[in-house]
N, C-alpha and C positions, 0 to 999 in steps of 0.2 A: 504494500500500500504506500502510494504516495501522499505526503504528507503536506499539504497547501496552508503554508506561511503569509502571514499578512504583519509589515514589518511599521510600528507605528513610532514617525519621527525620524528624522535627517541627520540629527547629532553626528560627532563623533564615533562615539561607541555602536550608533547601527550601522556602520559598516564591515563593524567583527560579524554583527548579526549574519548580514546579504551574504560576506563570502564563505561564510561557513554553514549557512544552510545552503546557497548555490553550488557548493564544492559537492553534498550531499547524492547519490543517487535516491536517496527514498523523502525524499525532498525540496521544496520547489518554492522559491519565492513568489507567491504569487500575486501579493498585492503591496504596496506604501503608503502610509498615511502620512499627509502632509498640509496643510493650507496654502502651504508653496510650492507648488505643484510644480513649478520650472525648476524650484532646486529641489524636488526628489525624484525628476525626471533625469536630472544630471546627476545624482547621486547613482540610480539603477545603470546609467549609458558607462560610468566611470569603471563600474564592474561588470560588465559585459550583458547585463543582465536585462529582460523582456516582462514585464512584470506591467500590471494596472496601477494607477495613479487614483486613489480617492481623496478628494479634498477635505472629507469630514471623517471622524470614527465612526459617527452611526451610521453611513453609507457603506462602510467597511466590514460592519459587524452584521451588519443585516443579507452579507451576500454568504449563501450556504453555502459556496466552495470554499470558504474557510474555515481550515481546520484548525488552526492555532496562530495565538496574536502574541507577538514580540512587543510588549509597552517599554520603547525606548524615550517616553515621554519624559517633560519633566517631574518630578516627583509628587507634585503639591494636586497633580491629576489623575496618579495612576490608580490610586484606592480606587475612585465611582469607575475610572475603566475598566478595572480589575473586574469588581462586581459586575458589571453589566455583561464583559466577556464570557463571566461564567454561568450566568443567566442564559447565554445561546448557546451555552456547552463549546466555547473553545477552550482549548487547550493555551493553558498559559507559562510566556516565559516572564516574569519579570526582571525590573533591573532595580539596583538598590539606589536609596533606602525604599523600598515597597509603599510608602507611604509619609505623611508629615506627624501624624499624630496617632493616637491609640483610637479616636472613632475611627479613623479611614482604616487601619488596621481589624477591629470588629467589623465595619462594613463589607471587609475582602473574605473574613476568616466566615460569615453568613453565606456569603453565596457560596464562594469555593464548598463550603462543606456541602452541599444543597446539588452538587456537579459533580457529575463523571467526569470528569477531567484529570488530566496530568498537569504537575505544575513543577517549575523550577526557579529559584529564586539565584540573580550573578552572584551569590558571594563566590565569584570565579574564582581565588584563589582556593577554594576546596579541590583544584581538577590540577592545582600545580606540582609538577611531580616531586619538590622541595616537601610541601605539605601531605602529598599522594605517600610517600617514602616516610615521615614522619608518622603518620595516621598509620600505617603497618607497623612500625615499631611500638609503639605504642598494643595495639590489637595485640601482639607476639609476646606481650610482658616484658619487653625490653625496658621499659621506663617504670613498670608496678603502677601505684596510685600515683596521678600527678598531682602535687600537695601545693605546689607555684607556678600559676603560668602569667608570664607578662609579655604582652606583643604593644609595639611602638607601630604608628603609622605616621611618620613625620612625608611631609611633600607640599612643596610651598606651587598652591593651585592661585596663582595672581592674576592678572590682567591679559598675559603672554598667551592663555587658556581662552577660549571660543566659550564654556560655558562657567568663564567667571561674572560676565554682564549678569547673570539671573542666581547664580549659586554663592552667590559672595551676601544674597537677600535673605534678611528674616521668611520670608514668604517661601521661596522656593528652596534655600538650602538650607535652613532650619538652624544647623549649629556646627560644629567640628567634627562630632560623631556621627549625624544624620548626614552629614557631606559625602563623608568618607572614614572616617574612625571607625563606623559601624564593620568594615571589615574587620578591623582588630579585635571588635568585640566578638562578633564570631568563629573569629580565629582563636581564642581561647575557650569557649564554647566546644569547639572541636575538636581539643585535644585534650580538655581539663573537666567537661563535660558542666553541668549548668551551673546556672548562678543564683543565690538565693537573696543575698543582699549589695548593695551599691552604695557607696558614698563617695561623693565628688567634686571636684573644682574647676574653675576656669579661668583666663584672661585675655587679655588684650595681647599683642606684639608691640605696633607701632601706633603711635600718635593718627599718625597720618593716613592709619588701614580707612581702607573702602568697606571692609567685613561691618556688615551689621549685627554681629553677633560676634562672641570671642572665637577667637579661631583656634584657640588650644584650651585643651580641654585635660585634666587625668582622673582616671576613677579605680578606687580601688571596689576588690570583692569578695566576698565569703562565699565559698564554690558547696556545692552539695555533698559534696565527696568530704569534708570536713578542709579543707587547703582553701589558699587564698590567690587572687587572681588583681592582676593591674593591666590596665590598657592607655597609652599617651597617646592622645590624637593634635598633632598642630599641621595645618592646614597655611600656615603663612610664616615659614620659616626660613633661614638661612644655611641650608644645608642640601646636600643631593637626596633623591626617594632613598628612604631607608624601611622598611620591613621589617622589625627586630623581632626573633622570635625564641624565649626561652623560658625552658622548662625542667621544673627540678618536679623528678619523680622521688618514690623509696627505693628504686631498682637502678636508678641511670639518670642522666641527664641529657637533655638537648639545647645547643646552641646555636640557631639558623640549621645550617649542614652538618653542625658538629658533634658526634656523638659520644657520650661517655656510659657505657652498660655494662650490669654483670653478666650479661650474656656472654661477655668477652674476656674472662679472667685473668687474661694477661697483660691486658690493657693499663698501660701507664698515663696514657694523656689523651686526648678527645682524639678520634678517626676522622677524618673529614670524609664525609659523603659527596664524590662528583655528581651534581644534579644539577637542574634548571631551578633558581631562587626566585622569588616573589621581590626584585629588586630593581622592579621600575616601574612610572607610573604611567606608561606608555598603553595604551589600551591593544595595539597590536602585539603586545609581550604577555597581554591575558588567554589562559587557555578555553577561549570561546567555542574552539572548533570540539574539545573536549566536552566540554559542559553540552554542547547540542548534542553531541552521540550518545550521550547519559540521556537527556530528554525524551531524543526517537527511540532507545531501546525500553523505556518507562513507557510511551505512548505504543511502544509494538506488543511488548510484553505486560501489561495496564501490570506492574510495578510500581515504588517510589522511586524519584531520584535523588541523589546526593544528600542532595537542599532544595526538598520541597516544601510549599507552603508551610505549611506547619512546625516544622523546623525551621525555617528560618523566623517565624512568628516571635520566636522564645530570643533569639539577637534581636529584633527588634521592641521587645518589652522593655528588656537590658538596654538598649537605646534612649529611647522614652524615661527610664528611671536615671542613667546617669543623667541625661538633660534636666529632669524634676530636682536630684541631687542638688546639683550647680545651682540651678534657680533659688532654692530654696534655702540651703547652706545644713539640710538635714539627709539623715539617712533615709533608702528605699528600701524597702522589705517585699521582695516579690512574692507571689504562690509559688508554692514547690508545684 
């Protein structure tokens, strides 16, 4: 079965989208949603690609040759897309953050639940083979309990960026972690597994930022497993993309690629693992082509993937509570 994509938004980032489900034999881009219909006519010709132009989403959602909808929108729109998508039974990718708030987050988690659908949420570095390599170590008891995990997402997203005009706003990019920290938070999630409390802080950089919101954010956490969890998100900073990623178990240790276990008992100093890192903020360095082969075999074999809905639901709580945190200067106490 061929799988008929309708790809919503011209960004950046949807052009990970077009060439990795165009690359697809069991999939076909078959539609774009745009309001600017000239530049997502030249978006599909730049990739070779023959696909219809809808001007609206409700003109997109309402044609039954689509079978799943890429929301490469901006954020502050995807929740009511979401809903409504899963309202006609498509299948949905999203992209993060899923939403601005916890109503649009209930709003998506009603309907999706209410739908046969497959659903995938980008926290694309889940599909990096850095993290792929790390998440088996872990499965293998190489690391036992993780009792500390702290992941950094430092990457100064300025003016030089196409969607600094709308993400630099309280309205659309919400705050440091709703921009982009929110992968960090998931990425402790992932390897430390959940989090039950939050306490956090935020500030400013520069005098002179454009950011309507702070753009560095840190939050500590109390994980379920009885250990504790840190994530730093700065979004406007003076340094190259960095991805920090470490993790003290009771069996081993890991640091980025570095690994220290008892699996290895003669092991005197950290091994370095050759992989692909999580150490750029280049969107063509994200493994997109990955995360969709996860999807279609979810939508072939009606399986989960990776980071479906729901799963990524629980980073996006932890979202929502470090932002509450910071705002408020008190602790969050999430449901187990």
């Amino acid at each position: 079965m061929t799988v008929k994509f309708a790809i919503v938004g011209t960004g950046w980032v949807s052009g990970e989208y077009l060439k990795a489900i165009h690359a697809r034999s069991d999939s076909e881009v078959y539609g774009i949603v745009s309001q600017n219909t000239e530049r997502a006519k030249a978006r599909l010709a730049g990739f070779g690609i023959e696909a219809r132009v809808f001007s609206s989403y409700d003109e997109m959602i309402k044609d039954p040759n689509v079978d799943a909808v890429v929301l490469c929108s901006t954020p502050d729109i995807r929740a009511e897309q979401a809903a409504i998508a899963a309202k006609h039974g498509k299948h949905l990718v999203i992209e993060k953050p899923m939403t601005m708030n916890r109503q649009g987050l209930e709003l998506m988690a009603d309907a999706i639940s209410k739908a046969s659908i497959r659903t995938v949420v980008s926290f694309v570095l889940r599909w990096n083979p850095m993290f792929e390599s790390t998440k088996a170590l872990i499965n293998d008891d190489a690391l036992g309990r993780v009792y500390m995990a702290q992941v950094d997402y430092w990457h100064h997203i300025g003016p030089h960026y196409v969607q600094y005009s709308w993400s630099r706003t309280k309205e659309a990019g919400g705050s440091s972690i709703l921009s982009a920290g929110c992968h960090a938070v998931d990425a402790v999630r992932y390897f430390a597994g959940d989090i039950t409390e939050v306490t956090a802080y935020s500030c400013r950089t520069w005098a002179h930022s454009d950011y309507e919101f702070d753009p560095n954010t840190i939050a500590i956490f109390k994980l379920k497993n009885g250990g504790l969890g840190k994530v730093s998100s700065s979004i406007e900073c003076k340094t190259p993309y960095r991805f920090n990623v470490n993790l003290l178990g009771e069996k081993g240790a890991v640091m980025d690629n570095n690994l220290y276990t008892h699996k290895l008992p003669g092991q005197t100093d950290y091994a370095v693992i050759p992989t692909i890192l999580p150490d750029s903020g280049d969107v063509s360095h994200h493994p997109f082509a990955q995360e969709m082969a996860d999807f279609m075999n979810a939508i072939h074999t009606k399986t989960s993937t990776r980071c479906d809905f729901f799963d990524a639901y629980k980073s996006m709580e932890v979202s929502f509570a470090i932002d509450e945190s910071a705002r408020t200067g008190q602790k969050v106490v999430l449901s187990s």
